[in-house]
C-alpha positions as CSV (number, residue, x, y, z in Angstrom):
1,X,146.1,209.2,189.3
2,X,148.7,207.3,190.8
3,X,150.6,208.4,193.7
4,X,154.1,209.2,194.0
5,X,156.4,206.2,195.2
6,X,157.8,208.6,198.0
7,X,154.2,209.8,198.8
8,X,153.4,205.8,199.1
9,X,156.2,205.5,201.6
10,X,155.6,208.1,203.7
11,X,151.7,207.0,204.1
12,X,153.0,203.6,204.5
13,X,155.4,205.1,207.5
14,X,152.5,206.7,209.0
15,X,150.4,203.9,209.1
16,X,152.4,201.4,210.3
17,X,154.6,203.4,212.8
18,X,150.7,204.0,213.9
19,X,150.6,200.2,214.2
20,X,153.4,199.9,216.1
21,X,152.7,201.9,218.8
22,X,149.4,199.9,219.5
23,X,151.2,196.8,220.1
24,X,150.8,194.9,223.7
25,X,154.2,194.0,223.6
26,X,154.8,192.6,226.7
27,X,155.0,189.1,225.4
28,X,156.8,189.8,221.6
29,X,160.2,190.4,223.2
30,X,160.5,186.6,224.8
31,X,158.8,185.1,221.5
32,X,161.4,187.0,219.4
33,X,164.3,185.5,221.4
34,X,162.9,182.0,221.8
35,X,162.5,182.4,217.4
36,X,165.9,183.6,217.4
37,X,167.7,180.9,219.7
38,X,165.4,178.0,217.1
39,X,167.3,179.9,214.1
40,X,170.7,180.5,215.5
41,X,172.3,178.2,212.5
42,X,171.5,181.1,210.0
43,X,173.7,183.3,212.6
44,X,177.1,184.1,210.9
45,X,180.2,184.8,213.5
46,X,180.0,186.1,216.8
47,X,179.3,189.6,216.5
48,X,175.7,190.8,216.1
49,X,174.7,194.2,215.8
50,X,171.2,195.6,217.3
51,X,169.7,198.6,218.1
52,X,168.1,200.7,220.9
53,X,164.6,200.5,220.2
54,X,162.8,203.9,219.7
55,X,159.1,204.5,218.5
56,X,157.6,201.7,219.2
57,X,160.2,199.4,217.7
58,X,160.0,195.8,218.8
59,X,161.8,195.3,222.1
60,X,165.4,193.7,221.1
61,X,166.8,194.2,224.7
62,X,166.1,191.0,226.1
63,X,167.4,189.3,222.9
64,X,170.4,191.2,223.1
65,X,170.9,190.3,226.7
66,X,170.2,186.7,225.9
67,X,173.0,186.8,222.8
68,X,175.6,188.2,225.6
69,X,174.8,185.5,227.7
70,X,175.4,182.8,224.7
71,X,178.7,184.5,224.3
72,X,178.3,186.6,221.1
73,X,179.4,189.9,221.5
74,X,176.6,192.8,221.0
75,X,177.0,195.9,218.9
76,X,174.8,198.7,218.3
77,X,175.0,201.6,215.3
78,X,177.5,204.3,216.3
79,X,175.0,207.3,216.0
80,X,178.3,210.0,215.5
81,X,179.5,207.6,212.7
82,X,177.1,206.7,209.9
83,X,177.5,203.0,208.8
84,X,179.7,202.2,212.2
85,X,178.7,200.0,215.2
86,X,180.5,200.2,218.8
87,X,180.2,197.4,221.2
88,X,177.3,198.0,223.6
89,X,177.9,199.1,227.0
90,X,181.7,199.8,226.2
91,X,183.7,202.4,224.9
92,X,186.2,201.9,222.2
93,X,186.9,201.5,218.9
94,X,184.4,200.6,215.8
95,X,183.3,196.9,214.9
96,X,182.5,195.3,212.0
97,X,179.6,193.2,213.2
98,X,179.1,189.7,211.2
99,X,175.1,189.5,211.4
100,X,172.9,192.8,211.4
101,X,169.6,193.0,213.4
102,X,167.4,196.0,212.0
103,X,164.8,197.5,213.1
104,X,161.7,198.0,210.8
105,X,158.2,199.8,210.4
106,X,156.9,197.5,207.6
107,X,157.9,194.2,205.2
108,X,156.9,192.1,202.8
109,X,157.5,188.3,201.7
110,X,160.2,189.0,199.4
111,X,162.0,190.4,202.7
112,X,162.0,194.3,201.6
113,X,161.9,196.7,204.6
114,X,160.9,200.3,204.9
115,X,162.5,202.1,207.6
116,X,162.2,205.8,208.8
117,X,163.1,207.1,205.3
118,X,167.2,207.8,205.7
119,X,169.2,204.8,204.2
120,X,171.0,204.3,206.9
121,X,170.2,200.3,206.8
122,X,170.2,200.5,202.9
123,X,173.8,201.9,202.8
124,X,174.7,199.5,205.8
125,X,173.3,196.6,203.6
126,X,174.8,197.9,200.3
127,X,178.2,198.6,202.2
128,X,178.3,194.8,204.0
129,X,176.4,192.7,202.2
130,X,179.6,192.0,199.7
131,X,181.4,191.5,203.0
132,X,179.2,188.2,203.5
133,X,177.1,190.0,206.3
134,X,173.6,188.5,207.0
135,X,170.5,191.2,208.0
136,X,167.7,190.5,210.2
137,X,164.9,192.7,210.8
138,X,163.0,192.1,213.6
139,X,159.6,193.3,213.4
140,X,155.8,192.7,214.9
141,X,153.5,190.4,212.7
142,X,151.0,193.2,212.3
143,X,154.0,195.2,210.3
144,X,153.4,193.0,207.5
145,X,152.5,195.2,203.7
146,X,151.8,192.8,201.3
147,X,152.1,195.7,198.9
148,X,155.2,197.3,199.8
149,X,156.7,200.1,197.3
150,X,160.1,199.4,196.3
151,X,162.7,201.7,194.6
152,X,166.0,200.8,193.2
153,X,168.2,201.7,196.3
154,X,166.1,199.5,199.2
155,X,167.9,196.6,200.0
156,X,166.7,193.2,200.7
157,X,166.7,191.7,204.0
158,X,168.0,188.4,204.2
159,X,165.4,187.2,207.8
160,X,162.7,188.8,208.9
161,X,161.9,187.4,212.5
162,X,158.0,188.4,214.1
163,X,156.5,187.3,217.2
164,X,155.1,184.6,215.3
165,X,157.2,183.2,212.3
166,X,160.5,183.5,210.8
167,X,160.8,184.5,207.0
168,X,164.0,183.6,204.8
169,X,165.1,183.6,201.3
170,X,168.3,180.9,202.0
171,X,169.8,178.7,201.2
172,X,172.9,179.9,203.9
């Protein structure tokens, strides 16, 4: 019998958050900025939005410290306001960032993500996308499913950055 889509998912999320958290990753946070800088043209505006990492989440710190110092400002999700950003490191009023980086547990080649299970990036996506927004998720190579479940509300990605490679759909 086969499984329920949501029961996929969740096994899915256990694996790979299992994964995650067995990662050396003292050397994925400077091969995710170097990939980044290489792909910068695919970057829309100057605002980017991040997020703290948590769980084992690749390290985006140093890239975010590295897009301050190339002048983009840096946002982050405004956790008392679903589908807001804030600036990092400032108080003030919400932000309508122009590229998205988001965090992920797993992805395939067709640039689908599965996150922790509440939509927040889906809605975000949904909301933005129309906007002209580009979305990033920044992931380790070993987070690659090649048989991720999809239902009709996940949203595509438009990048997926690794350690290792960068994955697009383009043209931008």
């Amino acid at each position: 019998m086969f499984k329920d889509i949501k029961q996929q998912k969740k096994e899915i999320r256990e694996q790979y958050r299992a994964i995650r958290k067995n990662i050396d990753e003292s050397y994925a946070a400077n091969s995710l900025v170097n990939l980044f800088n290489q792909n910068l043209s695919h970057i829309k505006g100057k605002t980017i939005a991040a997020y703290i990492p948590i769980d084992g989440e690749i390290n985006v710190l140093p890239l975010m410290h590295n897009l301050l110092n190339l002048g983009y400002k840096v946002a982050i999700p405004d956790e008392n306001k679903p589908l807001r950003f804030k600036e990092w490191n400032k108080t003030g009023k919400n932000i309508i960032p122009d590229t998205i980086i988001t965090p992920i547990i797993a992805f395939d080649n067709h640039l689908n993500r599965l996150g922790f299970g509440g939509g927040w990036y889906d809605a975000a996506i949904k909301e933005l996308r129309p906007l002209g927004k580009i979305f990033i998720g920044v992931a380790y190579e070993k987070q690659y499913c090649k048989n991720l479940p999809i239902e009709e509300h996940d949203q595509k990605l438009d990048i997926v950055i690794t350690e290792t490679r960068v994955r697009y759909k383009g043209p931008f």
